[in-house]
C-alpha positions in Angstrom: -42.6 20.0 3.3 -39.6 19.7 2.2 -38.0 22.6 4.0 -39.5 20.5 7.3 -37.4 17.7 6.1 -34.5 18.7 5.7 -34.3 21.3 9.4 -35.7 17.7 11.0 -33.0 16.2 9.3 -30.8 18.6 10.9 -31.8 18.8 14.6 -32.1 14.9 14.7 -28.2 14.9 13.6 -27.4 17.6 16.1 -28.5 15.3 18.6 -25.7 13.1 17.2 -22.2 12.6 18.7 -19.8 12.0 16.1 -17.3 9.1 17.6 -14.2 10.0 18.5 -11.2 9.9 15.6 -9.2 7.4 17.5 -12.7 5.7 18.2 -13.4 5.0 14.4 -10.0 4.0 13.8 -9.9 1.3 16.4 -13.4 0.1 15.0 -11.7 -0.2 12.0 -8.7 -2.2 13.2 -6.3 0.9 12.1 -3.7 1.9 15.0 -4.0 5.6 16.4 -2.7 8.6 14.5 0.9 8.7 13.4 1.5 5.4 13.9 4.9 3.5 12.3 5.2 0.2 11.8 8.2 -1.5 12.3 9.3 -4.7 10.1 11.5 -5.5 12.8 9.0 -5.8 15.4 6.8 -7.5 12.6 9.3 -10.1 12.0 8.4 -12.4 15.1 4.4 -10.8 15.5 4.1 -12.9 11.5 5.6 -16.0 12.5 3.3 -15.7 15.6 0.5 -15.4 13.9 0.4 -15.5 10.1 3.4 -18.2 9.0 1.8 -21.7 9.5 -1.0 -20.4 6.8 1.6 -17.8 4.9 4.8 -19.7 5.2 8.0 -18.9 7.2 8.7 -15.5 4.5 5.8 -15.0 3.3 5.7 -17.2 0.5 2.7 -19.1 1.1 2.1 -22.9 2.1 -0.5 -25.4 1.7 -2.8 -23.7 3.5 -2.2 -20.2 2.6 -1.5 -17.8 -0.4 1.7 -16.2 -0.5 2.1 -12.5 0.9 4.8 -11.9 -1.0 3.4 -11.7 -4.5 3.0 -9.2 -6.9 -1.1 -9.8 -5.6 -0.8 -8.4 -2.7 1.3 -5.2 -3.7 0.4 -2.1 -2.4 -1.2 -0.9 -5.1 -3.5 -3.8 -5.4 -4.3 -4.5 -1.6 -4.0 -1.6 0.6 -2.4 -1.8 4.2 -6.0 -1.3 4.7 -7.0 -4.1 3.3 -4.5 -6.6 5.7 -6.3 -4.6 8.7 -9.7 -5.7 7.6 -8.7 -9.3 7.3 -7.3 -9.5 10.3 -10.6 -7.7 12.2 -12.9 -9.6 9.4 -11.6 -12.5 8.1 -11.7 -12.6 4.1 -14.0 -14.6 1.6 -11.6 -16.6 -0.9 -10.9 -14.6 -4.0 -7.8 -15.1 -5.4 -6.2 -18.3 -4.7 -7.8 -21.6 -3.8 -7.2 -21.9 -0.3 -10.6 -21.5 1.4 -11.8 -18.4 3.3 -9.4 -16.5 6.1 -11.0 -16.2 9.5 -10.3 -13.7 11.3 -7.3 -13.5 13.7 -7.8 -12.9 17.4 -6.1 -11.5 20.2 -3.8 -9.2 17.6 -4.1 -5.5 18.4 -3.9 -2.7 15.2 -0.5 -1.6 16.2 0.6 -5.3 15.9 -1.1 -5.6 12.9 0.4 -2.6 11.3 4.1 -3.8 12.4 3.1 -7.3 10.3 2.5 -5.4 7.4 5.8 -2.9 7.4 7.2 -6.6 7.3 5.5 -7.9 4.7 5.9 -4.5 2.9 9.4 -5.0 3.8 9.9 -8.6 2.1 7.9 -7.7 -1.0 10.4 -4.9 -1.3 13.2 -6.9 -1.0 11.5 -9.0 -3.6 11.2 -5.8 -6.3 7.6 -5.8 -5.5 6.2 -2.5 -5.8 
């Protein structure tokens, strides 16, 4: 029986299509393969669409958390992580600003220019 399992097992996953790499990656908000993000090109994409809740440089407002903080280092939230709450939003968890919705009508490769800039700033701020 449980030979029957496992070739069933088998033959229903050849039936499978595995998605396309660059596929997945839009699915998961990431830009295509070999991507760079620019922190000049991120400069004006955040003040578009992440300032009036993260503040002019990334310090943070009333209505947002700063970016710049030793929080959102890359060790402690991966570039990843700023892809996901653009495509998902994000629950509050460290600060007491309510949750994020997600952002619309921002592509991956956008995304990933805001985060060389905020990468960027939290450099220039000895953030590692």
């Amino acid at each position: 029986m449980k030979k029957f399992v496992t070739f069933a097992a088998l033959l229903l996953l050849a039936g499978c299509e595995a998605p396309d790499p660059e596929e997945r990656l839009a699915a998961l908000h990431l830009p295509p393969p070999g991507f760079k993000g620019e922190a000049a090109q991120g400069a004006p994409l955040f003040s578009t669409y992440c300032q009036a809740c993260h503040g002019a440089d990334g310090t943070g407002t009333e209505q947002g958390p700063p970016l710049v903080n030793d929080v959102y280092r890359p060790k402690h939230h991966a570039d990843f992580a700023f892809h996901m709450a653009v495509r998902d939003g994000v629950r509050q968890h460290h600060w007491g600003f309510g949750d994020m919705p997600a952002v619309a009508d921002i592509t991956p490769e956008q995304t990933g220019h805001i985060v060389a800039y905020i990468r960027r700033e939290q450099s220039n701020a000895n953030i590692q």
